[in-house]
Z-matrix of the N, CA and C atoms (Angstrom, degrees):
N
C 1 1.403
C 2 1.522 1 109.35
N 3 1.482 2 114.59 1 142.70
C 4 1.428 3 130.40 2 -178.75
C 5 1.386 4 102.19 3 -64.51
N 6 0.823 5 109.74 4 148.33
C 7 1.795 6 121.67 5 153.17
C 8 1.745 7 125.64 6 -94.01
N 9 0.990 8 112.85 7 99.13
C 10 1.651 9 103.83 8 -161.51
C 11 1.783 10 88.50 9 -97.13
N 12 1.541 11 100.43 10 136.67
C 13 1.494 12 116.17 11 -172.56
C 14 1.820 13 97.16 12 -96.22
N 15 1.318 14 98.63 13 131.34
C 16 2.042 15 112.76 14 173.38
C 17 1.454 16 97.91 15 -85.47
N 18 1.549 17 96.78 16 153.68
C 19 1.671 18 100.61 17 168.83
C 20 2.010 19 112.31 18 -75.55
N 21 1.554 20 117.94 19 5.11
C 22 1.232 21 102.42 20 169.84
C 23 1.484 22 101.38 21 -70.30
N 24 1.418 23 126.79 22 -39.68
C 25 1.378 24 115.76 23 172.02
C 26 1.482 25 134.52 24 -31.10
N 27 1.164 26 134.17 25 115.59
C 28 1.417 27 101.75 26 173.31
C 29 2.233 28 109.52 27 -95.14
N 30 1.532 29 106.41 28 150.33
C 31 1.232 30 89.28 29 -165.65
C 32 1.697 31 94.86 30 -89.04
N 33 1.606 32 122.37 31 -175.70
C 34 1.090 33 126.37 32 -152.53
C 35 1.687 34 109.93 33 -101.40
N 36 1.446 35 118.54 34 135.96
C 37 1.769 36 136.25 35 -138.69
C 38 1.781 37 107.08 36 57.91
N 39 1.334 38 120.71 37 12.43
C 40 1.293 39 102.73 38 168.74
C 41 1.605 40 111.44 39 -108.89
N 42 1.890 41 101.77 40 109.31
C 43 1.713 42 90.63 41 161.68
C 44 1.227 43 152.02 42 -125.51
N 45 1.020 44 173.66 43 161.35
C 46 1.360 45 135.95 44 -156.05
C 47 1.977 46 93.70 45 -114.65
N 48 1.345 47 89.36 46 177.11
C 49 1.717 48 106.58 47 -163.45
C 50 1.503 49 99.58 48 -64.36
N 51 1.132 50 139.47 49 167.33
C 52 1.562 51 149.36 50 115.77
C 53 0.862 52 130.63 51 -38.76
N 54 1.217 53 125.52 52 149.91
C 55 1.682 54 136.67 53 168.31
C 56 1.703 55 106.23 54 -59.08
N 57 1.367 56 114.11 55 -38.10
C 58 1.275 57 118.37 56 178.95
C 59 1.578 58 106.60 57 -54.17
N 60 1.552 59 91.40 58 -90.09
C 61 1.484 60 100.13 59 170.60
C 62 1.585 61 132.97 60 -18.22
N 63 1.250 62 111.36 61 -51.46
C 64 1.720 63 136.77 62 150.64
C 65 2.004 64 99.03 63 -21.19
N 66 1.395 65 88.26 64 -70.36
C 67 1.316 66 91.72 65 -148.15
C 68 2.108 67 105.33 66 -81.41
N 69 0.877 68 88.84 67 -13.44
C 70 2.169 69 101.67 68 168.46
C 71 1.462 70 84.17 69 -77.47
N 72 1.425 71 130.31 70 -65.34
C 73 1.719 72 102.27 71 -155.55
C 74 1.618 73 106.88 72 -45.96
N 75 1.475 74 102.07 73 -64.16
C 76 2.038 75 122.72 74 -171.13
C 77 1.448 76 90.81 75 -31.28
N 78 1.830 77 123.86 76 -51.43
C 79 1.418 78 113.01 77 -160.61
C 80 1.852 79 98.92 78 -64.41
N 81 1.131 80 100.34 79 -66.14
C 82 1.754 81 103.42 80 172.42
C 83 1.568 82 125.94 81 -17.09
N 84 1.372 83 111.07 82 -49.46
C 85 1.610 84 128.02 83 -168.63
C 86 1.188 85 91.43 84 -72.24
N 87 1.503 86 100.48 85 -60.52
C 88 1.958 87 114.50 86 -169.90
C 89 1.718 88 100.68 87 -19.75
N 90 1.548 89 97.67 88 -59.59
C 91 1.560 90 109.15 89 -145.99
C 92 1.346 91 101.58 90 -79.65
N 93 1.593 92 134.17 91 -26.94
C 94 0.957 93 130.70 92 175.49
C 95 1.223 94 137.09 93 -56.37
N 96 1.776 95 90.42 94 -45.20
C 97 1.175 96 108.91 95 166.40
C 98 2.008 97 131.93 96 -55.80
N 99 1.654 98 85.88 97 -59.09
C 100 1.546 99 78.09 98 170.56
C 101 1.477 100 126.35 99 -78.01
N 102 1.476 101 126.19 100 6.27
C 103 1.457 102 123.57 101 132.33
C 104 1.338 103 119.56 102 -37.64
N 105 1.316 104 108.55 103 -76.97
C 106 1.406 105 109.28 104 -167.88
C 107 1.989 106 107.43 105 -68.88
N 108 0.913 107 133.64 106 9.32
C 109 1.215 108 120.95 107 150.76
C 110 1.765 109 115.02 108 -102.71
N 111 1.043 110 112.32 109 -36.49
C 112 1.523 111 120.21 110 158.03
C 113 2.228 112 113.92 111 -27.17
N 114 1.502 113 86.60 112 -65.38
C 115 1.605 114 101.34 113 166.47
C 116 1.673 115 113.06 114 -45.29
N 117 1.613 116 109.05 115 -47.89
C 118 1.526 117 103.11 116 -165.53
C 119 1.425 118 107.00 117 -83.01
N 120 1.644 119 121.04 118 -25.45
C 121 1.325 120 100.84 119 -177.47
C 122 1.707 121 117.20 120 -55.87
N 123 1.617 122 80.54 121 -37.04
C 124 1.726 123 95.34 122 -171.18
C 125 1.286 124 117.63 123 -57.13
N 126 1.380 125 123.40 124 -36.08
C 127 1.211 126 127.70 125 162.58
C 128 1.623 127 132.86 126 -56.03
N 129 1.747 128 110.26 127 -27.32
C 130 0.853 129 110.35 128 -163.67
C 131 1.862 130 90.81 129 -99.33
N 132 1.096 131 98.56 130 -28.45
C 133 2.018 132 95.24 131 177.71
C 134 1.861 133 109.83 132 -69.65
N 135 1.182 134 97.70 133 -30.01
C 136 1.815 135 91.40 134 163.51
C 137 1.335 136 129.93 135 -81.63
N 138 1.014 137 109.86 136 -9.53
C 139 1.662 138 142.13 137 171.18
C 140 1.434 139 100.48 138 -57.71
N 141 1.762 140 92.34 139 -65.75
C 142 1.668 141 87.52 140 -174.82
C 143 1.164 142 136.11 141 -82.00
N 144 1.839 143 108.33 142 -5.36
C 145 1.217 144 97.51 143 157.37
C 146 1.237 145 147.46 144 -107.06
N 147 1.441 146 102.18 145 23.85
C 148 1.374 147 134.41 146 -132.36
C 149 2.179 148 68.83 147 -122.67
N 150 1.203 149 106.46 148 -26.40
C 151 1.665 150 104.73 149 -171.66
C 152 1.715 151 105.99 150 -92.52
N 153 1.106 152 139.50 151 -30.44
C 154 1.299 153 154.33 152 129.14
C 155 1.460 154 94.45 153 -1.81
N 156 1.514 155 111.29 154 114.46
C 157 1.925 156 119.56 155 175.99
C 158 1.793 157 90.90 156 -102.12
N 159 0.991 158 99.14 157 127.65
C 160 2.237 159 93.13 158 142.23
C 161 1.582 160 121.22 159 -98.43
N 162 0.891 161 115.29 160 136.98
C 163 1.321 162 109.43 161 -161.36
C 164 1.987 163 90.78 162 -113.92
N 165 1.430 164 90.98 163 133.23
C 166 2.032 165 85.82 164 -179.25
C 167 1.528 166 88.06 165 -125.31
N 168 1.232 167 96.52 166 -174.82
C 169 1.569 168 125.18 167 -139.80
C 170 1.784 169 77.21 168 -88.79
N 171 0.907 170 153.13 169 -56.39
C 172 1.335 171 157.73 170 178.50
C 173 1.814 172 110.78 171 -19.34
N 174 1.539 173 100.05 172 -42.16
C 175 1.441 174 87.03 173 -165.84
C 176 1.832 175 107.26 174 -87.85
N 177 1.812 176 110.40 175 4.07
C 178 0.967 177 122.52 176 178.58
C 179 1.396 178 106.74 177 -77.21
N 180 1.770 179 110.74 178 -47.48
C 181 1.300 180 112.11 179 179.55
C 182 1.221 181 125.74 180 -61.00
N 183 1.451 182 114.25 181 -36.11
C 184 1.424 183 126.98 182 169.43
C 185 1.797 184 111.51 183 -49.79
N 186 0.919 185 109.28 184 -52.47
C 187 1.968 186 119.62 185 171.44
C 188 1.538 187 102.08 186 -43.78
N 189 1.177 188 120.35 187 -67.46
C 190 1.637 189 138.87 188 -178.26
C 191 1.411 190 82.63 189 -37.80
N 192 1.257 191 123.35 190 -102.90
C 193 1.164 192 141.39 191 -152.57
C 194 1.526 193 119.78 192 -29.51
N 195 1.579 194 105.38 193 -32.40
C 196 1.467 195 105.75 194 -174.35
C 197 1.494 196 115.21 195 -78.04
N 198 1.313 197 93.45 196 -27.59
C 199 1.666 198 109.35 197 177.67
C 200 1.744 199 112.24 198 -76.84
N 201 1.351 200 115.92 199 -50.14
C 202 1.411 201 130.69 200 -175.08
C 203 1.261 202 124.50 201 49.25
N 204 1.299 203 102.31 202 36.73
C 205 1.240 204 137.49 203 -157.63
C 206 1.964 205 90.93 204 -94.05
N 207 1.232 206 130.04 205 80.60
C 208 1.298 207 117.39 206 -168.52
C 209 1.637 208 110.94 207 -120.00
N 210 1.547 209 125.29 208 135.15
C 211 1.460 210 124.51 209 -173.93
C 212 1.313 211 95.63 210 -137.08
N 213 1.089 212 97.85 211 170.74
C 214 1.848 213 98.11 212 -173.57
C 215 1.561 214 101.43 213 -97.06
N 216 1.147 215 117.40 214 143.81
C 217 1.910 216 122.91 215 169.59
C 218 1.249 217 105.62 216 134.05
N 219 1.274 218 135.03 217 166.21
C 220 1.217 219 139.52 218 162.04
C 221 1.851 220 123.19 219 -64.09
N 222 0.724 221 113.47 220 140.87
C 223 1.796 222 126.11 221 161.66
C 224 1.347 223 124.62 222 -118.00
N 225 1.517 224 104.08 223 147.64
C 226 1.644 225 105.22 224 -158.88
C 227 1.431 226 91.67 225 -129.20
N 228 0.943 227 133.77 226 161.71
C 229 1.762 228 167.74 227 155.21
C 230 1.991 229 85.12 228 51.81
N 231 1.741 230 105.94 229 73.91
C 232 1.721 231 107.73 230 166.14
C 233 1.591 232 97.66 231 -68.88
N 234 1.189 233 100.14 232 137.16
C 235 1.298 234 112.33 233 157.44
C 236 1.630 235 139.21 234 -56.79
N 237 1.416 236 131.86 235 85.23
C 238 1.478 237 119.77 236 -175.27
C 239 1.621 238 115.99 237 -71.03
N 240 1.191 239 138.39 238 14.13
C 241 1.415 240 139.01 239 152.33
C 242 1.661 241 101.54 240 99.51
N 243 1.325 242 120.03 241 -174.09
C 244 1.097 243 117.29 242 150.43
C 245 1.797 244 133.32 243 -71.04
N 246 1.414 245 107.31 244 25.81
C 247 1.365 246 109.75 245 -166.68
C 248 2.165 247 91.27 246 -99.33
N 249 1.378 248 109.81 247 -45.23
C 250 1.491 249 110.83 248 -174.91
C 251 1.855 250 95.31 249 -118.60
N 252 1.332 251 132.66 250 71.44
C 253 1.287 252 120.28 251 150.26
C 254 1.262 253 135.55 252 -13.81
N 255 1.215 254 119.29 253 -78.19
C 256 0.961 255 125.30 254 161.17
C 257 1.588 256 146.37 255 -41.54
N 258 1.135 257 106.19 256 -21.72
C 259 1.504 258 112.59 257 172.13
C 260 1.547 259 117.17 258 -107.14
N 261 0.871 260 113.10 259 163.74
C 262 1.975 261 142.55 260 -176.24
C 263 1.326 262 119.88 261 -131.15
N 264 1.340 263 107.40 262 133.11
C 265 1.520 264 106.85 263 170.59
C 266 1.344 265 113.35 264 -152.68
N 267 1.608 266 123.11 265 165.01
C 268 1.001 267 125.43 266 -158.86
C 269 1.925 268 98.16 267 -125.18
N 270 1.225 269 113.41 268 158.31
C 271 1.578 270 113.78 269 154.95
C 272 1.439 271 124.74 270 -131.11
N 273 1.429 272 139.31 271 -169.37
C 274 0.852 273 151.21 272 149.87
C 275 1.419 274 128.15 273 -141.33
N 276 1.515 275 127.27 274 126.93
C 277 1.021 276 125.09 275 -177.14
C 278 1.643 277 117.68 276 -108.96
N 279 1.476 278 101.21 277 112.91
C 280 1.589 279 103.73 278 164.01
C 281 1.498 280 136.65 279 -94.19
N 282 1.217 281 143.99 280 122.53
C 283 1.170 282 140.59 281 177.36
C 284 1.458 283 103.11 282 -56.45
N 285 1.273 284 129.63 283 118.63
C 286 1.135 285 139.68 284 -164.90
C 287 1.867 286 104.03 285 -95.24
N 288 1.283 287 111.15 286 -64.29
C 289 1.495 288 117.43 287 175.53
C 290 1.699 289 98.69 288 -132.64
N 291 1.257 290 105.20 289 167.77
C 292 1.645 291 117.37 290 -177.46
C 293 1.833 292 106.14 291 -75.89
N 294 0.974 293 106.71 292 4.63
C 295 1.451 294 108.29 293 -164.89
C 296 1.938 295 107.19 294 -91.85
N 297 1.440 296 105.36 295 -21.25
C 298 1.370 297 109.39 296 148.32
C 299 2.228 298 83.53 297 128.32
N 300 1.410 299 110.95 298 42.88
C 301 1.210 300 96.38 299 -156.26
C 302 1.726 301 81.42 300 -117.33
N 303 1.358 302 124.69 301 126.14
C 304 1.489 303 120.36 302 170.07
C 305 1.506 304 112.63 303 -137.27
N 306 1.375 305 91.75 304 158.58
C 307 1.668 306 106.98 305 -152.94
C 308 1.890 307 83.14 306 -109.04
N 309 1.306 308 102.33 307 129.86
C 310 2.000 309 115.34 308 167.83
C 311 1.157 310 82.76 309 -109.58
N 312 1.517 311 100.56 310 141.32
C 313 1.541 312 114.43 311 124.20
C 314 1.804 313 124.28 312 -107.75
N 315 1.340 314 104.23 313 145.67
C 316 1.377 315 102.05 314 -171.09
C 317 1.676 316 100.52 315 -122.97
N 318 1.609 317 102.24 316 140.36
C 319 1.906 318 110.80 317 167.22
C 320 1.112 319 98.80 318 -133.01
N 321 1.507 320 96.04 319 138.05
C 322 1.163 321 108.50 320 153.03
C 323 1.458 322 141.26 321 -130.44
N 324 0.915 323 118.10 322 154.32
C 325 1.921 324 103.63 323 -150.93
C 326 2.084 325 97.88 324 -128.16
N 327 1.187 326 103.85 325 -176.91
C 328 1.657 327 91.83 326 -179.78
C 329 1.707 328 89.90 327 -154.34
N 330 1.205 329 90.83 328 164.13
C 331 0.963 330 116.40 329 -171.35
C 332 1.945 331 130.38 330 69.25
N 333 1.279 332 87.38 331 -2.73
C 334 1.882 333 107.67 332 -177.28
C 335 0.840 334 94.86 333 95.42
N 336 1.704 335 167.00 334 -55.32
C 337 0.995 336 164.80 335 -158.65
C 338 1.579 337 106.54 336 -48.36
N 339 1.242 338 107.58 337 113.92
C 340 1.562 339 126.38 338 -163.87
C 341 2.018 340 96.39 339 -93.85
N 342 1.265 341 112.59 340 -15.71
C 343 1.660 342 100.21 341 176.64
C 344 1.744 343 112.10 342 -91.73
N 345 1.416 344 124.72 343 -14.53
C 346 1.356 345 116.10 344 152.11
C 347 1.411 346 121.99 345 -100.89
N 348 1.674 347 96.50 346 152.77
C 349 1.474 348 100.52 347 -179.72
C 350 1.510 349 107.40 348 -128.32
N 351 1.404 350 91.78 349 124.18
C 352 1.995 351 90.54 350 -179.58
C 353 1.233 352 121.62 351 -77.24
N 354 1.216 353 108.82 352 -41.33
C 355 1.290 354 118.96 353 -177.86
C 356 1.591 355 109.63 354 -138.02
N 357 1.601 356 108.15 355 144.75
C 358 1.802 357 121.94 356 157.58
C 359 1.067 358 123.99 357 -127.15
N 360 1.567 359 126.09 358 154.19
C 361 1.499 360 112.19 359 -171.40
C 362 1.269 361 132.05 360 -155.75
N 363 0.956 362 153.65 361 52.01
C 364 1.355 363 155.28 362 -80.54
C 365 1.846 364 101.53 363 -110.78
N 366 1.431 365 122.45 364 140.22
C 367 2.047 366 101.18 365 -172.60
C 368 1.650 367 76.63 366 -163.53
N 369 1.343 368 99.52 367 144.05
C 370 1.648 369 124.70 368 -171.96
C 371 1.775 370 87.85 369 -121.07
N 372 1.386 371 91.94 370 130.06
C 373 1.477 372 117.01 371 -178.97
C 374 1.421 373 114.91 372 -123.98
N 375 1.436 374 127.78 373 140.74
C 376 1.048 375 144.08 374 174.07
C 377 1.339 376 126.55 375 -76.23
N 378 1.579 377 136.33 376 133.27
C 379 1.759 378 98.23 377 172.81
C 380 1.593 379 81.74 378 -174.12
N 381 1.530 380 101.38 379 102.65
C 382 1.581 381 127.38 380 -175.82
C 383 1.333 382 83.39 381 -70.48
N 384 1.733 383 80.23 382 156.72
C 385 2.094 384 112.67 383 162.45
C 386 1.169 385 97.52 384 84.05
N 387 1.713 386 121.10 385 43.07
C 388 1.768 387 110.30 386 176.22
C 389 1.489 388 98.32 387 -117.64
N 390 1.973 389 116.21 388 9.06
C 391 1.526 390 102.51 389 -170.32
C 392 1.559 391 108.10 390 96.63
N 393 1.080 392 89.56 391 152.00
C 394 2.030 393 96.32 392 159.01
C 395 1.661 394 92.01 393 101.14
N 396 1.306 395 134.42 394 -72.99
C 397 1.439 396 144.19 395 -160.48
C 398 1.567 397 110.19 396 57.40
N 399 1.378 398 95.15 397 -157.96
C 400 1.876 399 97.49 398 157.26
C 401 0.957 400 120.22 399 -94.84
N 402 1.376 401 105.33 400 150.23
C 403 1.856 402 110.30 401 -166.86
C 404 1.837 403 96.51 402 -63.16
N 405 0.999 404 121.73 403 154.93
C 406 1.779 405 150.27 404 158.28
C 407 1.932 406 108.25 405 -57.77
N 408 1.400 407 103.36 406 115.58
C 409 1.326 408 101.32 407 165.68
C 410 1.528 409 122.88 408 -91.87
């Protein structure tokens, strides 16, 4: 008569893992794992601040400038477009010399809040045909 072998048997070089062993992989994975989510939070918190704009007085001047559209007096709540929503700024234009040479200053603040100021900036602009020239020797 045959001998028919059960799988409670185990056959011979075949063994199965340990409880030990078992429990070193789980620790292994464990740790891997919360590495690699460790990595993504981090990624995703520099993300967000890395998404955070400052907006400076520069990209106000840049607006001015294209227009050159310049009068003397102060201006209140310039428009930054749909490029910075959120922020507001103001200028002022001084006639600097008669020769057509004026000094802006530009702020700009965020959030609407008119008691902080993020940025100031001061830019002397040119704008012939106002009279005056150079004086005559």
């Amino acid at each position: 008569m045959k001998r028919v072998r059960t799988l409670s048997h185990s056959l011979p070089g075949q063994q199965g893992f340990t409880l030990i062993e078992v429990a070193i992989a789980s620790a292994i994975l464990a740790i891997a794992l919360m590495s690699v989510l460790l990595i993504t939070s981090t990624g995703i918190h520099t993300a967000r601040i890395l998404d955070r704009v400052h907006v400076d007085a520069s990209s106000a001047a840049a607006m001015l400038s294209l227009t050159n559209q310049l009068q003397d007096g102060s201006f209140d709540r310039d428009d930054l477009g749909d490029v910075h929503p959120d922020y507001s700024g103001s200028h002022e234009v001084n006639l600097v010399r008669s020769n057509g040479l004026f000094q802006v200053d530009f702020t700009v603040t965020s959030g609407g809040q008119p008691g902080t100021s993020d940025s100031r900036m001061s830019v002397l602009y040119y704008r012939t045909g106002l009279g005056g020239g150079l004086p005559r020797r």
